[in-house]
N, C-alpha and C positions, 0 to 999 in steps of 0.2 A: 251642354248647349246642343238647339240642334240645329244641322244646314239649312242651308235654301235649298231651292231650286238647282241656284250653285252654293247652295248653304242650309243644310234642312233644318238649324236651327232658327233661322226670321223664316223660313217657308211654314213651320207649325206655328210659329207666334202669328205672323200673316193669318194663317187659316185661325189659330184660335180665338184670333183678336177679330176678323171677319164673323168668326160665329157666333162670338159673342155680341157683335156689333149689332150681326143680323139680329140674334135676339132682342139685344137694345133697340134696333127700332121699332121692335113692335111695342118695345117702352118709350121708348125716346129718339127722336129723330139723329141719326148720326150724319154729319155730312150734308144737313138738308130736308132730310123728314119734316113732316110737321100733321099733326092733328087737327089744323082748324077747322070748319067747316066742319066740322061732326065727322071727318075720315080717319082712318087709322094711324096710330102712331107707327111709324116707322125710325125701326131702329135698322145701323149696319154692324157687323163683326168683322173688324181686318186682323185675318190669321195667315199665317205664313204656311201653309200645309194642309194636310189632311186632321183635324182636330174630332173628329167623329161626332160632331154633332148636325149632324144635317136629320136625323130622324128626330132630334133631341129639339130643334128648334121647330119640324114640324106639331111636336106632342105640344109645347108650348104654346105656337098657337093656336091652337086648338084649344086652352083651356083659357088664353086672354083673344079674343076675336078682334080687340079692340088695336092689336100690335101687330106689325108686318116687322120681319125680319131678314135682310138682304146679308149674307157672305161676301167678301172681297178679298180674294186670297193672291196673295204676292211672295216671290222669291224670297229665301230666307233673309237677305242682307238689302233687296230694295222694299222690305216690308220693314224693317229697323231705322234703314237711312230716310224714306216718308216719313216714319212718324217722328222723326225727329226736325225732317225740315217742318211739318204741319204744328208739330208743339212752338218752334220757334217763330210762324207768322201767325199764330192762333186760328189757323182755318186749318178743314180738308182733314180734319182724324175723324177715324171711324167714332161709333158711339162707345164699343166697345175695343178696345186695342190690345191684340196680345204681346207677349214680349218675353223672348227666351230668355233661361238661365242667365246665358253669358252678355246678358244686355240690362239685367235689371238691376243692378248698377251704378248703370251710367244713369239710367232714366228716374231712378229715386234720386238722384242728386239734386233733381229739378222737383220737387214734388207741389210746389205750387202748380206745376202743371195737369195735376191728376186730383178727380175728388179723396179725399180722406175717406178710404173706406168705413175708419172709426167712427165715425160722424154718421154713418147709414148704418148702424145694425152690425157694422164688422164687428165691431168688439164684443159682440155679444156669441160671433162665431169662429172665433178664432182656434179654438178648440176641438174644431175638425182638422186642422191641417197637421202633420208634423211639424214640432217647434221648431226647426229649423226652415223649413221651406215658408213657415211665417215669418219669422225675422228676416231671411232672404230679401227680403221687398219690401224690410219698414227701414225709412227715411230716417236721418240721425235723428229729426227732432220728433219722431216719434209714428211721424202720417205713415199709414198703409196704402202703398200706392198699388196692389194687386191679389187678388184671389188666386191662389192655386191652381193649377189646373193635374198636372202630371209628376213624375219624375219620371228620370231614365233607367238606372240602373245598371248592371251589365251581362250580356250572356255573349257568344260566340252562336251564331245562325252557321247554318253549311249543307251544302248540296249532299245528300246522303248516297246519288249516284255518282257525284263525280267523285266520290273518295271511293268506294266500291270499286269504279272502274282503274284507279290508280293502285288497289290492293290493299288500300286502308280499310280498318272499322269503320260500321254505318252507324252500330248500335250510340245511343246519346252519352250511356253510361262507358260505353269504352271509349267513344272519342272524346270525354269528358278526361278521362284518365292521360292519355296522351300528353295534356300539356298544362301540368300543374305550375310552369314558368312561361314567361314570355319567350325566353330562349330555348326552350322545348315546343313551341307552337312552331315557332323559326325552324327547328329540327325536321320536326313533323310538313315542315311547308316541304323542303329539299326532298325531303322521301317522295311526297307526292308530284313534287314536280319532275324530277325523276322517271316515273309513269304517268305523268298526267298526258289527258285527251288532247290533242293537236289545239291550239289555241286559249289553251286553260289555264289562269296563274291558280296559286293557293291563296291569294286577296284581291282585294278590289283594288286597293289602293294604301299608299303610304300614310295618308291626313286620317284616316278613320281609326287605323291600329293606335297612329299618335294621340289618338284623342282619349280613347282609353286607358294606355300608359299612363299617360299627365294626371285623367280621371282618379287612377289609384294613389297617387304621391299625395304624401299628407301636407305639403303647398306645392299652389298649382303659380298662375303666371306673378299674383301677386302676392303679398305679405300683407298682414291684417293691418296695420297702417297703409295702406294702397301704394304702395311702394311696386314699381315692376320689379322682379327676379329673376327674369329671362333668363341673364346671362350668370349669372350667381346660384343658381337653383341646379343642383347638380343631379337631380333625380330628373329632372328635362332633358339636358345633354346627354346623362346615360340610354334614355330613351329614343331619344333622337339617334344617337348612334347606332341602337339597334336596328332601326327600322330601315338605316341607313342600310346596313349591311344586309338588311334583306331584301331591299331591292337591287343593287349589286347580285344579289345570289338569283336574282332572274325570280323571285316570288313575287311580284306585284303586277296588276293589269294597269296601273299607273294612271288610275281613273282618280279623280276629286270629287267626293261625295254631294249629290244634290245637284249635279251636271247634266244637261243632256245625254252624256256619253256615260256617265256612272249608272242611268237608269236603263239605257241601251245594253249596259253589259249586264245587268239583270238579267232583261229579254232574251240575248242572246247564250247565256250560260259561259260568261267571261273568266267567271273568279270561281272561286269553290267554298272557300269564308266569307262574312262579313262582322265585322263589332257589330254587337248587336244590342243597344238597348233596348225596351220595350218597344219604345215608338219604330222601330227599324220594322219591328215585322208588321203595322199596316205599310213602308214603302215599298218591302219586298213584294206584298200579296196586290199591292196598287201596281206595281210594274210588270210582275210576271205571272198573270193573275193562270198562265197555265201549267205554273208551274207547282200545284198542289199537291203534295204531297211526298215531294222531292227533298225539302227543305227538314230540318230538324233543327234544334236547341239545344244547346250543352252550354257546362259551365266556362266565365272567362277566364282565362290564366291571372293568377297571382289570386283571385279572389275578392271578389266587390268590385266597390268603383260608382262613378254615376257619369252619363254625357247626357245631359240636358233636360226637359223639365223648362214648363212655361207658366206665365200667371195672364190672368186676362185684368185687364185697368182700365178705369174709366177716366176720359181725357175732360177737363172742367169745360173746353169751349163748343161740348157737345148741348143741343138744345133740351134733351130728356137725359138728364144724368141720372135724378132719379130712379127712373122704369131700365135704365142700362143697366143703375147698381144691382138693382131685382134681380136684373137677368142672370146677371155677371155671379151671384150667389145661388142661384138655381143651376146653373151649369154646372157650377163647380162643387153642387151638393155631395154627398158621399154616394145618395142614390144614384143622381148622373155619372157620376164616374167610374161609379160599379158598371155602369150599361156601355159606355165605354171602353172601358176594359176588355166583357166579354164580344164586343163587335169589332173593335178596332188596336187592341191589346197596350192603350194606351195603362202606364200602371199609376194606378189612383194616389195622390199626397194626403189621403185621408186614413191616417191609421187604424182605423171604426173596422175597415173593411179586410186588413191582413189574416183576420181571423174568422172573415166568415166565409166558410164551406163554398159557397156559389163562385168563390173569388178562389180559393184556395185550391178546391177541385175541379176547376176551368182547364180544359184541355184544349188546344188549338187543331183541328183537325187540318188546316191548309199546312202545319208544321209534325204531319205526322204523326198526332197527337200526342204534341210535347205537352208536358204538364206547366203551362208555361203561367198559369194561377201560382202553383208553389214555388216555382223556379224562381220567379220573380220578385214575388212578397218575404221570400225568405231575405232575400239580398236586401230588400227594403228596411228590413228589420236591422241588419247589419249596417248599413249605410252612414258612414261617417261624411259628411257634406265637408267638400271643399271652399274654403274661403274666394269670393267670384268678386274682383275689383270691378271699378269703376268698363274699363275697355277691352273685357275679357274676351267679347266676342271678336273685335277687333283685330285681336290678338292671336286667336284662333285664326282667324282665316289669314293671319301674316303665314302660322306656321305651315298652313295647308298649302299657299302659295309657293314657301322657301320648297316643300317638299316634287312641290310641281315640279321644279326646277331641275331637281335631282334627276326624277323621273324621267322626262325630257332629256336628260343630259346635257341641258343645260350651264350645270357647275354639277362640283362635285359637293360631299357633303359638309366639310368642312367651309368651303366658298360660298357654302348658300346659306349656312348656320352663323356665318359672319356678316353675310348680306342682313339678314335676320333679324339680325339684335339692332342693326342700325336702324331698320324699320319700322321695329316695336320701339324704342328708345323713341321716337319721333312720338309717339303716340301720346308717350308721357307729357310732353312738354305742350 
């Protein structure tokens, strides 16, 4: 999943669902477009983030004259919570709507609410995506409520002066070495914070480590009959404890991902790590855009993983569902996503491309030039997908919430791990 704004996963669903939208209206009016009068269709995309297609939707129209396409990008979880109030009075969704990992879920539950991809040509493309990130999104009784757009994946990002400056390795392959455990990262934090720069933690924050942890457990909040686990799932607890104990150990800058203040501490050079899925390094290079070259890639502790990954859907009470579904399958072509990739390091759900050289030997220069083509795709290749219930996303941000708490010293972490479970238990019911 990724959060906005205070959560960058509904902030990319937001933005990919805005650019998908915006493409849709230059097919189909999202929200209000309309072609009568011999004017253009106007389609909208509501995405929650940075989705890279803003050159993508220029090329577009450019080849359909007859389409206008508008963006409308919203926080990660008030771009979730709209299209949920808009699905339920049937007005007010974009044409095209995006919708993170840890939400598509809840939104195929409903799938009268979404055209059946199958029914336009999807079934004829199903066989671009990884099987898994297709089944992700199909509805028990079969409809495909979403095209692919991304996965995440996992890598660890890190300032390569601020470990320099603490007496740590810069190089990727020795800071890679460093922390083949979670609890060798945790080691490696204490070293550096030991010597670290006046103001500096060794992470951003508690909620983004946690998110990767959970990412590696081969079940995450819930069990393949939708059943929450929270509190029974002992690969959480263990995690959670960890992360406990490393904020206690003064490692955290106590920021919550997709925050005003999480992207300020960007700017200002707060943290020295960040969990880094693909999508992380367009927010890095979107927030500290002078910070080129500073940044590098290595692998994440324990190995694999995935945090989030979005699909764009088309909502039935838009006026061009049609020209939206076009769009909605042009974007998320294996071509677009290749382009994608090399401008905004988003990584493709189109396994066509794991193996081609453009993708493969893509170096990121704002990272140093990490090799962040193979880094990436190799992981993708490995990618065992976690099971994502109905209220995953939900869920997520209970536990990034409980972790606030810690942070703040609010409660300790037992007291907020019990607040917790009475939280997400609500969820259930």
């Amino acid at each position: 999943m990724r959060p906005k704004t205070t959560n960058r996963r509904i902030r990319l669903i937001a933005g990919a669902v805005c650019a998908g939208l915006a493409a849709v209206t230059a097919l189909s009016a999202c929200g209000g477009g309309d072609a009568g009068g011999g004017g253009k269709i106007k389609l909208s995309l509501g995405l929650f983030g940075n989705f890279g297609y803003t050159d993508l939707i220029k090329e577009y129209q450019a080849a359909h004259p007859d389409i206008e396409i508008t963006e409308r990008t919203a926080s990660y979880s008030d771009h979730h919570k709209n299209l949920a109030a808009h699905l339920a009075t049937g007005g007010g969704a974009a044409d095209i709507e995006a919708i993170d990992t840890g939400y598509v879920a809840q939104f195929k539950a409903t799938p009268d609410k979404f055209v059946d991809l199958t029914t336009v040509g999807g079934d004829k493309l199903k066989d671009r995506w990884l099987g898994w990130k297709w089944s992700a999104s199909l509805a028990k009784g079969g409809q495909q409520i979403g095209y692919g757009t991304d996965v995440g994946g996992l890598a660890i990002c890190y300032r390569r002066d601020l470990l320099q400056n603490a007496g740590l390795p810069a190089d990727r392959e020795a800071v890679s070495a460093l922390w083949p455990t979670w609890q060798a990262f945790f080691d490696t934090g204490k070293r550096f914070q030991a010597k670290a720069p006046t103001g500096v933690k060794w992470m951003d924050g508690g909620p983004t480590v946690l998110n990767a942890i959970f990412g590696q457990a081969p079940t995450g909040y819930y069990d393949q009959s939708d059943k929450l686990v929270v509190d029974s799932n002992p690969a959480l607890r263990a995690g959670w404890d960890q992360v406990v104990d490393a904020v206690k150990a003064n490692l955290s800058a106590g920021l919550l991902y997709s925050t005003p203040t999480w992207n300020t501490g960007f700017t200002q050079g707060q943290f020295a790590t960040v969990t880094c899925p693909a999508w992380m390094m367009t927010k890095i290079k979107d927030q500290a855009p002078d910070t080129s070259g500073k940044w590098d890639v290595a692998t994440v502790p324990g190995g694999g993983g995935n945090w989030g990954g979005s699909y764009l859907t088309i909502p039935k009470q838009g006026k061009h569902t049609k020209e939206a579904a076009e769009l909605a399958a042009w974007l998320t072509a294996p071509e677009q996503q290749a382009k994608v990739f090399t401008s905004q390091g988003l990584l493709p759900s189109t396994p066509s491309l794991y193996d081609d050289p453009k993708i493969t030997g893509y170096t990121n220069p704002f990272f140093n030039n990490a090799p962040v083509g193979k880094l990436f795709t190799d992981a993708a290749k490995k990618l065992n997908p976690q099971y994502q219930g109905p209220k995953a996303g939900d869920v997520q941000t209970e536990f990034g919430n409980a972790m606030q708490r810690v942070e703040q010293g609010k409660q300790d972490g037992a007291a907020a791990w019990q607040q917790l479970v009475g939280d997400v238990a609500k969820l259930q019911s």
